[in-house]
N, C-alpha and C positions, 0 to 999 in steps of 0.2 A: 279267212285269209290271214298267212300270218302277216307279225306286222312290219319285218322287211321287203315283204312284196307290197305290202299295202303303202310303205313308204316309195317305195321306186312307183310303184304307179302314179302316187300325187305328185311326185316330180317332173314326171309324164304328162298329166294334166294340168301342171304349173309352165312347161315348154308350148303344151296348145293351145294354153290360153292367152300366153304373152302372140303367138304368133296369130291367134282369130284378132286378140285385140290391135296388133298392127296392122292387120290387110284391111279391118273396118276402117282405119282410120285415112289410112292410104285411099281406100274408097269413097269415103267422105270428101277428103282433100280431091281427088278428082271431078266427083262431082259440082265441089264449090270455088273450079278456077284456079288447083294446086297446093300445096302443102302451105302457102303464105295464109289460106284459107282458115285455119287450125289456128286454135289457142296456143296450143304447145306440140313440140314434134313427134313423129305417129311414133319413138319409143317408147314416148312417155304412158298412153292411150294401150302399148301392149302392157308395159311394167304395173300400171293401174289394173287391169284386167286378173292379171299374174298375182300381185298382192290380193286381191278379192280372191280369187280360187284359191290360193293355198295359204295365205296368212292365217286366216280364222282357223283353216283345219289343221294345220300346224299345232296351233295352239290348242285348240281340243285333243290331238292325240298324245301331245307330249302329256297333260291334264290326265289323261287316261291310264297311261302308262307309269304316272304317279303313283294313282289312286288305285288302279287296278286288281293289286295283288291283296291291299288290306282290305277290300269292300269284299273279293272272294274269302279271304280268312275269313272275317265274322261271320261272313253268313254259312260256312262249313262247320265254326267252332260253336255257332248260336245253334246247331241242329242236334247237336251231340248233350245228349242229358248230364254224364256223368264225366263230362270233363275235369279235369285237375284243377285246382283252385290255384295253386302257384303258375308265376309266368313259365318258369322254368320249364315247369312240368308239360304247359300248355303247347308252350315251344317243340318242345320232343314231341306229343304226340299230332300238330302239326307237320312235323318232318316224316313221321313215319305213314301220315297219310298221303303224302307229297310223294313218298317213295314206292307207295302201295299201287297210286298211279300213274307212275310211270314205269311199273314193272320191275322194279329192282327189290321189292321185298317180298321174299318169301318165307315158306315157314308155315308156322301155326297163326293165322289171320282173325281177328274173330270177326261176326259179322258187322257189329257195329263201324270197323275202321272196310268194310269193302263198302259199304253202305255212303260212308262220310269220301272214300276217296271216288266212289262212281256219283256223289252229290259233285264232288272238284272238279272231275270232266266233264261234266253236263255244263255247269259252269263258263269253266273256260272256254268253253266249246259254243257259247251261246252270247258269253263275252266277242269273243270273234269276232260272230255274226255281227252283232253289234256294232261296234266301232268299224265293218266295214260298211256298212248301212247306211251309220253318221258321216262317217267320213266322205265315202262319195256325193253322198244326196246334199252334204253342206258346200264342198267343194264346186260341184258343179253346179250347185243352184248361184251359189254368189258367185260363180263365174261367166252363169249367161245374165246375170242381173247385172252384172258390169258391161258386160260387152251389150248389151241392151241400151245400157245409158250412153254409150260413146256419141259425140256429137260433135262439132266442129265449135261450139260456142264452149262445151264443159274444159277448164283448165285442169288438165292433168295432172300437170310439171307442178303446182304447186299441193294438189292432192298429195302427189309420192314422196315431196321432200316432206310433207308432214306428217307421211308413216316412219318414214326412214330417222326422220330427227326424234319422233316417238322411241323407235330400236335402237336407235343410238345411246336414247338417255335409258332407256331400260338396259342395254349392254353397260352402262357405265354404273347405276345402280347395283347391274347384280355384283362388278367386281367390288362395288363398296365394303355391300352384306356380307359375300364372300370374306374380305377382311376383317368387317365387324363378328361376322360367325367365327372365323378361327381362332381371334384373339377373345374372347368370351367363353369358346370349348375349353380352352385352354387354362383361360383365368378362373371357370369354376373348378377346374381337378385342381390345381395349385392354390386352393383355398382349400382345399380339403385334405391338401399335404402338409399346409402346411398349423390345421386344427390338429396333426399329428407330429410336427415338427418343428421347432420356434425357428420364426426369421431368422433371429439371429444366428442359430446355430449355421442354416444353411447357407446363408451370407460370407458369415469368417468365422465357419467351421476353417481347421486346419487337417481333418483328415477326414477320407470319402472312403467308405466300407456301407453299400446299402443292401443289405442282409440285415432280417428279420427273422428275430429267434419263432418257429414253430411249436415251441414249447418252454413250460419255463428254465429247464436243466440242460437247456441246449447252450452249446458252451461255441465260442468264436462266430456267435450273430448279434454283433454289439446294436449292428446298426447306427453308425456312424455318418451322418447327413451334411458334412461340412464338403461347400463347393468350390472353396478358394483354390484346392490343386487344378482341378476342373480349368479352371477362369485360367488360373497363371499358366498350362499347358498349352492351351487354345491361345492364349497372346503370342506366348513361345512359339511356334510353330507358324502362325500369323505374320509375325514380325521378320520371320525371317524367308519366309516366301515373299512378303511386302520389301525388302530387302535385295531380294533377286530380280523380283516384278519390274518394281517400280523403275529403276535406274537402265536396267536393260527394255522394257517397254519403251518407254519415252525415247530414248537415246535411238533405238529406231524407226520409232515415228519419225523422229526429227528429221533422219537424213532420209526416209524412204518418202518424206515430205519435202521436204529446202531445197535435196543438195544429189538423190540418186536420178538416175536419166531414167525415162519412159522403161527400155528393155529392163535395166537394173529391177524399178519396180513393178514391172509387170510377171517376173522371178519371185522375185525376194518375198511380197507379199504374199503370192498364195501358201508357198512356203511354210511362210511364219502363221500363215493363218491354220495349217493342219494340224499343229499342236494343240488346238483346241478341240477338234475332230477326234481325239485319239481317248479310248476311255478310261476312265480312271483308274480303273482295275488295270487296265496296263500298264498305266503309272505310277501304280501299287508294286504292283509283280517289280520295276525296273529300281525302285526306290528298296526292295527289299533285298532281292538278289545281286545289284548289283553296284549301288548308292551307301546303304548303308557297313556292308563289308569290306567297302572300300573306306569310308569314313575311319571303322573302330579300326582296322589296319595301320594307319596314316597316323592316328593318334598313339595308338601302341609304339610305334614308331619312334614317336617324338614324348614316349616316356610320360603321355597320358592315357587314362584310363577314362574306359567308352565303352559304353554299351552294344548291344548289336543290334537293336531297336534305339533308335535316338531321335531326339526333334530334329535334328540337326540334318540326318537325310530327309525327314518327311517335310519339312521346310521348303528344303532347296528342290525338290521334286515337285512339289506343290508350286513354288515358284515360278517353277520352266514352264508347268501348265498353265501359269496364270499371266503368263507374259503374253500373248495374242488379245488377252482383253486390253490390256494397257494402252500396248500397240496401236490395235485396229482403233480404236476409239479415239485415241490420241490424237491418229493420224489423221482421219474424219472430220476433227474440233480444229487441226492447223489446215487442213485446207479450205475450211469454210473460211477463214479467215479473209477479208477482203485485200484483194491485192493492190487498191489502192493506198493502205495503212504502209505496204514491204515498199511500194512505187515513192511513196513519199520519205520514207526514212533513209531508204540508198538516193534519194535526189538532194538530201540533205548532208550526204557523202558518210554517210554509216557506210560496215562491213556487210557482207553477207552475216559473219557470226554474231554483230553488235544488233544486227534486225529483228535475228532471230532469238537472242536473249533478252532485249528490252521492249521491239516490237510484237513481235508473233506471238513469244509463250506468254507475257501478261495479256494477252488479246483471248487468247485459245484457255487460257486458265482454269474461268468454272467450269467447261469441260471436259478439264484434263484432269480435274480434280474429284468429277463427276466419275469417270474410268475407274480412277483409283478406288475410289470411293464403293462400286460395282465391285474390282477383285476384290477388296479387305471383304467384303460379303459371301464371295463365294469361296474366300480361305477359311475365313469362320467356320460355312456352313459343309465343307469339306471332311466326309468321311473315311470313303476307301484308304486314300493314304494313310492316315495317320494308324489305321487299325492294323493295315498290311506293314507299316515301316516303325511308328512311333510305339506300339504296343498299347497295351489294355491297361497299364500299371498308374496309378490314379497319385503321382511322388506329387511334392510341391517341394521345386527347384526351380532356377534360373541355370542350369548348366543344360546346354545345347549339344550333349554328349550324353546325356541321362533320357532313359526313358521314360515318356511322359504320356498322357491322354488326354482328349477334347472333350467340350461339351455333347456336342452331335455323336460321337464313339459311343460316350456312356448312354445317352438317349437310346441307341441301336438296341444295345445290350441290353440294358432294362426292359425294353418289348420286346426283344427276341423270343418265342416259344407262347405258349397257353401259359398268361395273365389273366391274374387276377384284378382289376382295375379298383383295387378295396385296400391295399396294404400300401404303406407310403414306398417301401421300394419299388412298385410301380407307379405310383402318382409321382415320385420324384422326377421324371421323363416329365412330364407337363412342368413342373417346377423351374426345369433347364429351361425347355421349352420358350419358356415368359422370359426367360432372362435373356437368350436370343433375338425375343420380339424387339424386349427392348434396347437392345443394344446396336439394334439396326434401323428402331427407332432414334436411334440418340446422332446415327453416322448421317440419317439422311436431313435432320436437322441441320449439322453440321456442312452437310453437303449443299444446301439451302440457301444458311447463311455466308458461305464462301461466295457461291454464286449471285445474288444479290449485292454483294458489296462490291465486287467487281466487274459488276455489267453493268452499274450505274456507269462507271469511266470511257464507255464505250458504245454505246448506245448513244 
């Protein structure tokens, strides 16, 4: 069986078993005077039931489905006498048995590779068998062994929250490892960039060219590994979406919060919220064709000189997108705000506007600053724009008229196409990488201690 029908079936036998484990209970309760009769209520007695048939075999097929494909490698590659001793090599002639059985290679075959790919389908085909053998026969035994045990003295309700609080901390676990795995991927290639590149150069380097000469008489592959254009681009371009963001976000929170009427915000907001909807590459295309030749125009104009790729459009396009975060969140953090803080400050003869600058936004603060804090993240980590509007040119300027690039651009770049993950102009990608981590390490710190220090006043 394969194994999406073998999944929808335990979902099947995870729905029957919740529903035998209610009607026992139901039954029970009947027989003992009604449901007051029962430890806990007859959902609990099905969701018990339902945990026992498909939790354990969840977990063995997901287990399978791990383990599956390299338990058949070795034992296909352990069969083969004269296998390649390089992984490399082992790899290819894997593939080409992978492709022998499923029909897509043809040709001159020798016997050894029909031999090792009719070993792979016996296999797989006995794997099958297998895990649907286990998978029912586990399934269903622990699911009449539960509904076996149903009884009107066993507490359920405490049974289930003690699987569920189990899955909880296991879900919250894996997003740790998850974290601790990424930033660890990442910090061993940027040690090995940087056993080819000194800190310092890559630090306050002043000019970024990562090309690697191929040879020794190759001429314009200095390889050049300084990241400060990099850094100052990404601020560039940050700063001035944070610019647009911030003041136009908030400034509509405020009134779609204080001061607009029900119809007003029941318009306005979804509105503003479709600019988040809208994809990047759109607002790529509008920042290029139509933002940024409007810019160097406008500047030509007034007797300056502009690029036709500038921060300056990728900024304020990046901004207009990043305005719905501000917004929405802003707006979320001033309505939670209790209304007896705005009841007492106008009983005390404040304004509307005096309420709402000395009461509401120091009330709503650490999560307005929490908002903000979420765009400068997602202007950082913002590509399309800048590649479609800002250009690919690696200057290091402060002029908002000059073409500039981001850290995540050159990232893109440097993986683009078949790498080699051995020469530092691809480990440099990991290098940004880390400098990313921690740079969003350093906001959410900040974001942290704003919020702490200002919810002491309030609480």
């Amino acid at each position: 069986m394969q194994t999406p029908t073998l999944f929808a079936l335990l979902l099947l036998l995870i729905l029957v078993a919740y529903g035998t484990g209610f009607s026992r209970a139901i039954a029970a309760a009947r027989s003992g005077g009604g449901v007051r009769s029962l430890a806990s209520l007859p959902s609990y007695y099905g969701v018990h039931t339902a945990l026992w048939c498909g939790l354990p075999a969840l977990i063995i097929l997901g287990c399978w489905l791990v383990f599956d494909d390299a338990i058949i490698r070795a034992m296909v590659m352990g069969g083969i006498a004269d296998k390649p001793e390089s992984i490399a090599g082992q790899n290819l002639l894997y593939a080409q048995i992978q492709n022998l059985a499923a029909g897509n290679l043809v040709g001159n075959v020798t016997p050894q590779l029909q031999d090792a790919a009719a070993h792979l389908e016996s296999l797989r085909e006995s794997g099958r068998w297998m895990q649907t053998a286990l998978i029912l026969i586990l399934s269903i035994g622990l699911g009449a062994y539960a509904f076996l045990r149903i009884s009107p003295e066993m507490r359920a309700r405490e049974k289930v929250e003690k699987v569920l609080r189990i899955i909880l901390l296991a879900c919250a676990c894996a997003a740790i490892f998850t974290t601790v795995g990424i930033l660890l991927s990442v910090l061993f290639e940027s040690l090995r960039f940087f056993q080819s590149v000194p800190v310092t150069e890559f630090l306050f380097g002043l000019h970024w060219s990562p090309q690697m000469a191929l040879r020794a008489d190759q001429v314009g592959s200095s390889g050049a590994f300084g990241a400060v254009p990099l850094f100052t681009g990404t601020l560039l371009v940050s700063a001035i979406a944070m610019f647009v963001a911030v003041p136009v976000g908030l400034m509509s929170a405020i009134y779609l919060a204080e001061y607009a009427g029900k119809r007003v915000r029941s318009v306005a907001k979804p509105l503003l919220e479709i600019l988040a909807g809208v994809p990047t590459v759109v607002y790529g295309f509008f920042a290029a064709l139509t933002v940024a030749p409007f810019i160097r125009d406008l500047a030509q104009s007034m007797g300056l000189q502009a690029s036709s790729e500038s921060a300056l459009a990728a900024g304020l396009v990046m901004g207009v997108m990043i305005i719905p975060f501000v917004s929405s969140l802003s707006d979320d953090v001033i309505n939670a705000v209790p209304q007896s803080l705005r009841d007492g400050a106008l009983g005390l003869g404040s304004t509307k506007s005096e309420t709402v600058r000395k009461v509401v936004i120091p009330a709503a603060l650490p999560g307005i600053v929490g908002g903000v804090l979420l765009a400068v993240s997602r202007a950082i980590g913002e590509t399309m724009i800048v590649v479609m509007a800002a250009g690919l040119a690696a200057n290091l300027t402060a002029n908002p008229l000059e073409s500039v690039t981001t850290v995540t651009v050159q990232i893109v770049t440097l993986l683009v196409g078949d790498q080699e993950f051995d020469s530092p102009k691809t480990l440099a990608a990991f290098a940004l990488g880390l400098m990313l981590f921690i740079s969003t390490l350093i906001l959410n710190f900040i974001a942290l201690h704003v919020v702490k220090k200002y919810r002491e006043q309030y609480d």
